[in-house]
N, C-alpha and C positions, 0 to 999 in steps of 0.2 A: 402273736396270738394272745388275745385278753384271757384270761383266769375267770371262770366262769363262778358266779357265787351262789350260795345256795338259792338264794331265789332266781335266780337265773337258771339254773339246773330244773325245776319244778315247772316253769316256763315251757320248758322244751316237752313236745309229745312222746310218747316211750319210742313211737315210732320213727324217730329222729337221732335215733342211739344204734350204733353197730351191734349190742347187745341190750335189749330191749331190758328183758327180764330184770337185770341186771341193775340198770340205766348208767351201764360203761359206755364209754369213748363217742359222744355228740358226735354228728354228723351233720349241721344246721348251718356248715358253710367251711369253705376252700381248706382254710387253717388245719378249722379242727378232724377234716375227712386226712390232712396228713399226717395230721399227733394221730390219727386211730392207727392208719398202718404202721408207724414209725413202732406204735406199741401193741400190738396185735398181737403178737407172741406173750405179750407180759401179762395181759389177763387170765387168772386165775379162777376157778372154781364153775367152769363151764364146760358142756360137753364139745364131743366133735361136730355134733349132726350142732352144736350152735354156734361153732367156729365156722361149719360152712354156710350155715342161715348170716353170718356175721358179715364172712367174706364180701356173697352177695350184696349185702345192702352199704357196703363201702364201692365194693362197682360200680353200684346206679348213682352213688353221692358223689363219684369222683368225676362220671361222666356228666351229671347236673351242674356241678362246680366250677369244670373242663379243668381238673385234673390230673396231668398227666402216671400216669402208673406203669414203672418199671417192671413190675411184677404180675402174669396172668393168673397165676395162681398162688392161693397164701401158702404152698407148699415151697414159693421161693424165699419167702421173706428168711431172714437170718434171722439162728435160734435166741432167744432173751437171753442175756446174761444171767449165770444164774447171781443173787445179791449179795453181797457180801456181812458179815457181820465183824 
């Protein structure tokens, strides 16, 4: 997966982000809809009701994609590690 740069970040519609508001985790193709799950748990400073707005719109990118997802619900994903210092 490419490293998106900031102009390439600005490019992309909010609407094209697992967390809009935010403009965490792209959704704009196959790759990046799997770094969102992989890190879904690691986002930080967002509510629940936007974790499931989140969920959502990684479902519809992944079935757009063709995707496959082990998981039907983000309550399977395994928890973030917490970081080390």
């Amino acid at each position: 997966m490419s490293k998106l740069t900031t102009e390439d970040r600005k490019e992309i519609s909010a609407k094209e982000y697992a967390f809009p508001k935010e403009k965490k985790e792209p959704l704009e193709n196959a790759a990046h809809v799997r770094n969102a799950i992989a890190r879904f748990n690691q986002v930080e400073g967002v509510t629940e009701a936007e974790r499931d707005a989140a969920w959502k719109r990684i479902q519809a990118a992944a079935k757009r994609f063709n995707v496959e997802m082990d998981e039907s619900s983000r309550k399977e994903l395994k928890p973030s590690k917490a970081k080390k210092s």
